[in-house]
N, C-alpha and C positions, 0 to 999 in steps of 0.2 A: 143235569148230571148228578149225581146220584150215589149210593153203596147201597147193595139188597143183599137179605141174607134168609134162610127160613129153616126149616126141616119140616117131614113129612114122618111118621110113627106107621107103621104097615098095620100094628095093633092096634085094632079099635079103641081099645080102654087105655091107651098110652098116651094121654096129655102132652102135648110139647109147653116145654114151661115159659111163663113170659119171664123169666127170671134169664135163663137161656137166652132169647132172645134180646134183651137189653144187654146181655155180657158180650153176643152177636156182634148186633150194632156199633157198638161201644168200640170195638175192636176196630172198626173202620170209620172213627166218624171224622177221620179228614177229610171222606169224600162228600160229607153232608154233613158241615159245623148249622147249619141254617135251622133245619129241625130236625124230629123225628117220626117215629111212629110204627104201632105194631097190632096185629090182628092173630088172633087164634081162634078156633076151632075145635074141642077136641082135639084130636092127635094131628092136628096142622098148625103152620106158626108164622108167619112171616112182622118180620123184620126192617126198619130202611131208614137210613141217613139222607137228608136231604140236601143236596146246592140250587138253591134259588135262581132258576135261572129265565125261566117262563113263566108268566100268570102267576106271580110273585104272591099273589094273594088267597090264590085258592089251587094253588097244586101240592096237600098235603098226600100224602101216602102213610097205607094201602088205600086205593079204590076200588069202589066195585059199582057193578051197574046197578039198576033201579029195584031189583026185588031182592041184591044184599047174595045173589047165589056166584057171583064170579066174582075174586078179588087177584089183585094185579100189584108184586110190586116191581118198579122198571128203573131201568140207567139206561141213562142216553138221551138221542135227542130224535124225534121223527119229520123230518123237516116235508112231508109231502101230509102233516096232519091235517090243514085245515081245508083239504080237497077231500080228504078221508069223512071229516066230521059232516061237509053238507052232504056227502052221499048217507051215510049213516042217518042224518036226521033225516033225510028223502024216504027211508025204509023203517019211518016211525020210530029210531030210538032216542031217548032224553036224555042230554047233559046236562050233570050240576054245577063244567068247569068247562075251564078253556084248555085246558094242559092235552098233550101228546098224548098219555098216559091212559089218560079216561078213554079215549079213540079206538086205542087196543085191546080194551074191554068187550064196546061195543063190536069191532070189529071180529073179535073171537065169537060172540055170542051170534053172527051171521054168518062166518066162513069155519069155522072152527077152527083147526091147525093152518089150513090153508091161508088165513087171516095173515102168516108171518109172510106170505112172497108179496102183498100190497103193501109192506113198508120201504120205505127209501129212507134209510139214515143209519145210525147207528143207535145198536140196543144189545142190552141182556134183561131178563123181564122173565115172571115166574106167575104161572098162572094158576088158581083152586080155582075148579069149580067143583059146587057144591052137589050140585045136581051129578053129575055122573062118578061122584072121588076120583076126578083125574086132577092128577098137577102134572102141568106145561112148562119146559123149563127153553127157552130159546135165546140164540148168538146171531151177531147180524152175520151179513155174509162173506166181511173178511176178518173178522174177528178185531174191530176198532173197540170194542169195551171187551174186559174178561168177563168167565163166567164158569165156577168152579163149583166141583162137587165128588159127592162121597158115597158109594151105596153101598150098602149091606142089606144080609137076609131081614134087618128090623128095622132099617130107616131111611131117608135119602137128606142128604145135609146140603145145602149148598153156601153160594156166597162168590160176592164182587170181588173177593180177593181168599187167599187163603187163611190167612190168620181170623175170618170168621167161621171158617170151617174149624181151625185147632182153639175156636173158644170153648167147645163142646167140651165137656169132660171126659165124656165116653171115646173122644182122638186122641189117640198119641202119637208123638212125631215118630215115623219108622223111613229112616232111610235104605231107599231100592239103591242097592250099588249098580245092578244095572246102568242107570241113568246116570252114572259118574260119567263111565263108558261114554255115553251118548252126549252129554255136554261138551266132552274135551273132545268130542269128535268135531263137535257143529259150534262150539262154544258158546251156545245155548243149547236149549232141550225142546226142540218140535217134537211132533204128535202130542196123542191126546194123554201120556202118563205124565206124570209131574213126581219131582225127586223124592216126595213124603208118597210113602206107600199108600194106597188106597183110594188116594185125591187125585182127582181127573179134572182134566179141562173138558171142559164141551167143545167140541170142533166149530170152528166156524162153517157159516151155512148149514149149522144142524139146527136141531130140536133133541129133546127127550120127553117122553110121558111118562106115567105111573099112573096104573088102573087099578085097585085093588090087587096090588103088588105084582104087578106086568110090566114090566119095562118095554118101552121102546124106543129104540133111536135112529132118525132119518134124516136123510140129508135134503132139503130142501133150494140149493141153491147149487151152483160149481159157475167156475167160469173157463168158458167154450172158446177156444181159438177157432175158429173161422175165418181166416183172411176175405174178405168181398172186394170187388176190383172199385178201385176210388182214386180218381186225381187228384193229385196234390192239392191244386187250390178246392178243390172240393171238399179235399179231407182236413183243409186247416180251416177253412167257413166253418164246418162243422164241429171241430174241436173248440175256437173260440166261442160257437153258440153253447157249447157245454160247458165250459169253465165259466163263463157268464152268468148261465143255468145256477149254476151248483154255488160258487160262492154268492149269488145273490140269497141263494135259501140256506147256505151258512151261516149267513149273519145274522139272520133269525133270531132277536133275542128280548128281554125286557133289561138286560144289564148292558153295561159297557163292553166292546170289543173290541180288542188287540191285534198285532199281526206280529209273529215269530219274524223276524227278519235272521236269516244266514248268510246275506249277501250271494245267495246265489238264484240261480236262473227259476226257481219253483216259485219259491216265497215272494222274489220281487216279484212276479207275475201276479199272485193272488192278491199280492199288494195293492198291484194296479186295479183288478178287478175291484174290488172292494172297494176301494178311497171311488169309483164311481158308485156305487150305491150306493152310499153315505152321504148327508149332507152335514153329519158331525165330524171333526176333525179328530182322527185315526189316531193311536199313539200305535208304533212299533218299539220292539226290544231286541237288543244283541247283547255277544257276551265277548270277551276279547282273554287274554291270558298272558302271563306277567314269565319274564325268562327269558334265556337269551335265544335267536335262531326259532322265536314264534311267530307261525303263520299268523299275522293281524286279517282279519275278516272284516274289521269294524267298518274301514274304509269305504267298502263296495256297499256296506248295511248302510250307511248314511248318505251314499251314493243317491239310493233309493230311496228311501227316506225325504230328502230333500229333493225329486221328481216329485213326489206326491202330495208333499206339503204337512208330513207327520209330524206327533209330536214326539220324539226319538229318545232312547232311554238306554244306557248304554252301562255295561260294568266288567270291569276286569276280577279274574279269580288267579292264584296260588297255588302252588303245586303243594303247601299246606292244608288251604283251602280243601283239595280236591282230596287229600291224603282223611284230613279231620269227617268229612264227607260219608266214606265207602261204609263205613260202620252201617249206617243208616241207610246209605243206597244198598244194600242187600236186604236190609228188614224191610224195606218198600217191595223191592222187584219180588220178593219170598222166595226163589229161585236165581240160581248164579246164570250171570251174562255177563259177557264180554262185552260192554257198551261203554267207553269212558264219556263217547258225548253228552251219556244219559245224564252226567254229574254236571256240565255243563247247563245240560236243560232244566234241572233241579235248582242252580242258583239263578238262573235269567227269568225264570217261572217262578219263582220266590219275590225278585225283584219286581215285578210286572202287578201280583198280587196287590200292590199296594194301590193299582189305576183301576185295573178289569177285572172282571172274572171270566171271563171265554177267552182264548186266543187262537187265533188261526194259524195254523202250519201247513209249509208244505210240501210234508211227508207222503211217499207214495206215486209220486212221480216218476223217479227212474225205475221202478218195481213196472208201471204201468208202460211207459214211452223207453224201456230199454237206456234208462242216462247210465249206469254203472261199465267203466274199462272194460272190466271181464267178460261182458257179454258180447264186447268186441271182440276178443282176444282169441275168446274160446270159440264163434263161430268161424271166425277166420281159421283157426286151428282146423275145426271140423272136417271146413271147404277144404282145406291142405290136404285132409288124409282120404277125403274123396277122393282128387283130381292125382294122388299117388297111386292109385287102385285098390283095389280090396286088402288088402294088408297092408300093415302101418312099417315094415317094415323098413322099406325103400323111403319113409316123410322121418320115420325116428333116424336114420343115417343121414339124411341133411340136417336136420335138426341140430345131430351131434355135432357134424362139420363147422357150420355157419353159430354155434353158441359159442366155439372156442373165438370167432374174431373179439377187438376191444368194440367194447358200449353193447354186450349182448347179453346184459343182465338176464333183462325179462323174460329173453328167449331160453336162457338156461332154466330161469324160474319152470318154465312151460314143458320141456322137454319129457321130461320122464311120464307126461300123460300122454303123447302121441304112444305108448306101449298100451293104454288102456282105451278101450270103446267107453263110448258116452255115458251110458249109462252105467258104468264102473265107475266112472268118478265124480262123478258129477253130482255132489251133496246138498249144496246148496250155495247160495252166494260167497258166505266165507268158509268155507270147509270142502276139502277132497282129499280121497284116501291118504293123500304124501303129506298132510300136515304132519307137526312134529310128533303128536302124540298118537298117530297113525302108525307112522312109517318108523318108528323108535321105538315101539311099545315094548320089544322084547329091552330094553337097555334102558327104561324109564321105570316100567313098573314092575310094582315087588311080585314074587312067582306065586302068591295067595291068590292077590286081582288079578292077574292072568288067568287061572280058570275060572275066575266070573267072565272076563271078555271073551273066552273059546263057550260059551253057554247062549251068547247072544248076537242080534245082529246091530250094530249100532248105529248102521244109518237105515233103517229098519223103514223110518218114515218118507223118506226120501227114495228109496228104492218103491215102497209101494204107491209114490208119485208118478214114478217113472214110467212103472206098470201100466198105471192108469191111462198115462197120456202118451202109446207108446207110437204114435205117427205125429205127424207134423216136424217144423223144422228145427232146428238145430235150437234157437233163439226162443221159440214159442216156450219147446219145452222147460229151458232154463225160465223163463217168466213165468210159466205153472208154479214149477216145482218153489222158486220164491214166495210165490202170493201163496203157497199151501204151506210152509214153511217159515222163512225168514221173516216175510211180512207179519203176521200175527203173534211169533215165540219171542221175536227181538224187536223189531222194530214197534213194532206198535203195543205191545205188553210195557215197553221201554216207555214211550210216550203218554201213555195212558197213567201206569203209575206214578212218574216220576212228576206230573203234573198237578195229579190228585193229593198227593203227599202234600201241594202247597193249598188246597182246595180251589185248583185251575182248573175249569175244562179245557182242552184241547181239541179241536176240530180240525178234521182234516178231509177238504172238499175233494182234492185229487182223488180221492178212495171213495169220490160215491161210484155205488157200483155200476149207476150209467155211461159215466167215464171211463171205467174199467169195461166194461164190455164193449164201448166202443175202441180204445185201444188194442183187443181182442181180437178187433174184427179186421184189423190195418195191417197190409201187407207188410211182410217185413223190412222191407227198402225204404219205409214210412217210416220206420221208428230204427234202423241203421242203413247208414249210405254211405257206402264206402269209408273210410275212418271214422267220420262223424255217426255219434250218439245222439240218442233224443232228435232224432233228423227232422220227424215232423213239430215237432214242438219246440223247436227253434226257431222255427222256419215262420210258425205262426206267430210267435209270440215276440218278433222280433220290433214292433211297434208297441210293445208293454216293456220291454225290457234295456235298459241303457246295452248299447253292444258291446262294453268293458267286462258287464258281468255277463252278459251271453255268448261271447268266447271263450271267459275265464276256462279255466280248468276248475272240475268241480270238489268241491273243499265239505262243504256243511259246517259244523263245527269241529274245526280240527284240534284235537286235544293233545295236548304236547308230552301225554304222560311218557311215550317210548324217551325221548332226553331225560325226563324226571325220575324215570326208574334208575337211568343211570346216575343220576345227577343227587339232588336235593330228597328224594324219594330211595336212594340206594341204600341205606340202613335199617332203615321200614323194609322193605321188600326182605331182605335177607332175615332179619329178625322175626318175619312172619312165618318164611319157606323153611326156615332151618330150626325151627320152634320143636323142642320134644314131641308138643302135643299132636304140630300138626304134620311130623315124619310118622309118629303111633298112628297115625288113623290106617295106615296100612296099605296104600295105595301106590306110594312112589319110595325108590331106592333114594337115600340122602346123599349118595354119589352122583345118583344123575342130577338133582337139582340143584346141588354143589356146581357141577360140568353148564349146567344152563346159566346160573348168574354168572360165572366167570367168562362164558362166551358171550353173553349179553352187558357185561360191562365192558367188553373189547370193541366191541361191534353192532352193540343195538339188538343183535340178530334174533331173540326170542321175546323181545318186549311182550308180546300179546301172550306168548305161552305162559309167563310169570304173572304178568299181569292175571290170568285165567285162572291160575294154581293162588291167587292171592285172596282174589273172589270167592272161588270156591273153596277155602280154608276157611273165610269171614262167615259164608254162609254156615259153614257145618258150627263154628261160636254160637253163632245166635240162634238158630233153628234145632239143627242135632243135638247139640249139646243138653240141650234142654229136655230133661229126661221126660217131664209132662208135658202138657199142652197148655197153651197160652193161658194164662188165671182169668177166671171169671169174675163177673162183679161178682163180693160179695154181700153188695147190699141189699139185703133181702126189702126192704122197703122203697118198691117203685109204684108207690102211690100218683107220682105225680107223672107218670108216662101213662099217657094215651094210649090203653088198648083195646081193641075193638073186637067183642066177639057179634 
């Protein structure tokens, strides 16, 4: 694990500096406090922090193959390398290491681009070669590491994270309002633009090249729903050969490894897998949280725990704590998200730091086997407006009737989208047109940003998912539209940074993509059956898992911030929302954000909206505000960095 970073000069006689390149690096060496290293070229440059995690002794970076014309620098892990390596050596070429990294060299110099569909793991990785002036720039295929970048008529920038793109002098931060729009819609920011003007994310399952200033970009991977007909015990034999599979080549390591414990049905399972491939004794970690009316998790985490015989590591955090925190979880994430677990993950990944360096989670599961309420909720809904007939007219009149009985919260929640076809509302996991800053927008925002939002479409990326995958069922589609969306902007951007910040890998086996494509391939009645969720993945895993936490109701890390906003946290929040600076930024009436904390200290009712408008105020401090781009070293004497032309 890893941070890369480089730039390419389209000008022949335009040197990238290694001076640049150190100010680069520097900028992200939490994600490689271990070493470093950096190669130039002429008007090519590459950059890389390293985390020690493989072949401890001899995986420095950049690599290059044997006559010095291909160099590589890479993040991530390839856990199908050393299958890769004896074919490579079969077709005569020479390693000088053992690392993952070297493999992708060889393997480019045999398949060329094609080389990225034989990897199985997680990567972003930036390829010269010298021989033809092409740079490779590639993301795995659900985007489990990031992988960011910048191009212009004169250069292409890139980087493991953003703030190696703004160490350049030549970037300045330019906030797209657009993408305000499109945050508060989905509360993160899917597809491939990112809030700083001109910085782009690489898609997962792409590529990009640069040929003597050609650009190209392909996609290289997508995942296919296909249902294939499969019996249950057939399709849970085969599910447990693949979790088997995949956490045995997760633990893959020369360091110590850890296991994320949430006390729910994912994690204790990988748990299980794991403590059997092991003959070292496991440590797991949890986090718990201090207040009144907090869901405790610990419980079920030591549950498990003590089935497998862990060494168990446990810490409670503050609504202080979490307060003192966000500063800093927004310079990490470099873009605002709605994730309070992510601050969560941040201190149990801090604490952990001090055993391992890897830890395994297990994220990507309900994305893959359907575990998330909604996906019940809303296909159930679907089937309703079917079997009403072709208009929703006749399901939205029951609907009305049967919301007014008592205990029919949820069904009111649900109501006002039997008026909308699926593909109208249906944004993504947490977001549909009728959230607050949707369905209020004339009564929330000032009449300037309103003709930015009549300019744009804001769920823009989600619509052209929709497109994409416009047959299959109700369910399929919504697990698309996730794994192109939620999966890689929030969940796993969330996981990835907030662990690196500690200089923790994170792995997460659930998301190798042969599990995801087998998931894919599973009738729908496999992964929902009638009320129950994750239908076949409980069913399997019900001899890995205690059946206290395989009934539970599913939790993860439940952060208590909604009571804290009102509570311990309610003078913060108003002192932030009702701040001169951050009413001037011109985006919200100070009446309607006035009207929101008021109805959220009565009722809780807009916790996440505040919470959202709170992040993304924090972020416009540290980022916007910032008239330049992030300072460069300015030590002109780096004598003592290793650079390799």
């Amino acid at each position: 694990m890893c941070g890369i970073c480089g730039k390419l000069n389209f000008e022949k006689g335009s040197p990238v500096s290694p001076r640049l390149l150190k100010a680069m690096a520097d900028s992200i060496i939490h994600r490689g406090p271990d070493d470093e290293g950096y190669y130039t070229s002429g008007s090519v440059g590459f950059g890389f922090r390293r985390l020690s995690i493989i072949d401890l002794d001899t995986g420095h970076q950049p690599i290059c193959n044997e006559d010095e014309s291909v160099w590589i620098v890479f993040n991530g892990e390839i856990y199908n390398y050393r299958e890769l390596r004896e074919l490579l050596i079969g077709k005569g070429h020479r390693f000088q290491s053992k690392t993952d990294t070297e493999v992708i060299v060889h393997l480019y110099e045999e398949y060329g681009v094609a080389c990225i569909e034989k990897l199985r793991g997680m990567f972003a990785f930036a390829i010269w070669d010298e021989r033809t002036q092409t740079m490779l720039l590639a993301r795995d295929r659900v985007g489990i590491k990031p992988l960011y970048y910048r191009l212009t008529d004169s250069s292409l920038i890139f980087g493991s994270e953003i703030k190696a793109i703004l160490a350049d002098p030549e970037v300045h931060v330019e906030v797209d309002p657009q993408m305000i729009g499109r945050f508060l819609t989905f509360l993160y920011t899917p597809g491939e633009e990112t809030l700083f003007g001109g910085i782009r994310k690489l898609a997962p399952g792409h590529y990009l090249s640069v040929q003597n200033g050609k650009v190209q970009i392909g996609q290289y991977w997508d995942l296919r729903f296909e249902p294939v007909a499969m019996s249950p015990k057939r399709a849970e034999e085969r599910l447990l050969d693949l979790l088997e599979e995949t956490v045995e080549l997760h633990m893959l390591s020369d360091v110590p490894v850890g296991v994320l414990l949430s006390g729910g049905v994912d994690s204790t399972a990988l748990l299980g897998f794991a403590a059997e491939k092991t003959t070292n004794k496991l440590s797991t970690y949890t986090i718990g949280f201090s207040g009144m009316g907090v869901t405790d998790e610990r419980p079920y985490a030591r549950q498990a725990a003590t089935r497998y015989g862990t060494e168990h590591h446990e810490m409670t955090i503050s609504s202080d704590e979490f307060a003192s925190f966000l500063p800093q979880f927004v310079r990490h994430m470099e873009e605002p998200v709605c994730e309070p677990p992510a601050v969560a993950l941040y201190y149990v990944s801090r604490m952990a730091k001090d055993f391992v360096k890897v830890l395994i989670s297990g994220e990507g599961g309900d994305e893959a086997f359907a575990g998330y309420p909604n996906y019940r909720s809303m296909a159930w809904m679907e089937r309703f407006k079917t079997m009403c007939g072709s208009g929703t007219a006749l399901a939205s009149a029951i609907v009305g009737l049967t919301a007014k009985l008592p205990g029919a919260q949820k069904l009111r929640k649900f109501a006002p989208l039997f008026n909308l076809p699926f593909e109208d509302y249906y944004y993504s996991r947490t977001s549909t047109p009728l959230t607050f800053f949707n369905a209020s927008s004339g009564d929330v925002y000032t009449d300037e940003f309103l003709e930015i939002a009549h300019q744009s479409d804001w769920a823009l990326p989600a619509r052209q998912y929709m497109q994409t995958f416009r047959t299959g069922s109700t369910l399929n589609r919504m697990l698309y539209v996730d794994t192109k969306t939620w999966l890689p902007d929030d969940l796993l951007i969330k996981a990835d940074k907030i662990t690196m910040a500690n200089s923790i890998e994170l792995r997460v086996p659930l998301l190798d993509h042969v599990v995801l494509e087998f998931a894919a391939s599973l009738p729908d009645g496999h992964k929902l059956h009638g009320l129950t969720t994750k239908y076949l993945a409980r069913r399997a895993l019900r001899k890995k898992v205690p059946k206290e936490i395989l009934q539970r109701k599913k939790a993860g890390f439940p952060v208590p911030y909604d009571s804290w906003l009102r509570g311990p946290l309610k003078a913060w929040l108003g002192d932030i929302l009702l701040d001169n600076k951050t009413v001037g930024r011109g985006y919200f009436r100070r009446s309607a954000i006035e009207k929101l904390l008021c109805g959220n200290n009565r009722n809780g009712s807009f916790s996440k909206e505040l919470f959202s408008l709170a992040i993304l105020e924090l972020w416009h401090r540290e980022f916007a505000d910032r008239c330049s781009s992030i300072s460069p070293s300015t030590n002109d004497d780096i004598s003592a960095v290793s650079v390799t032309r």
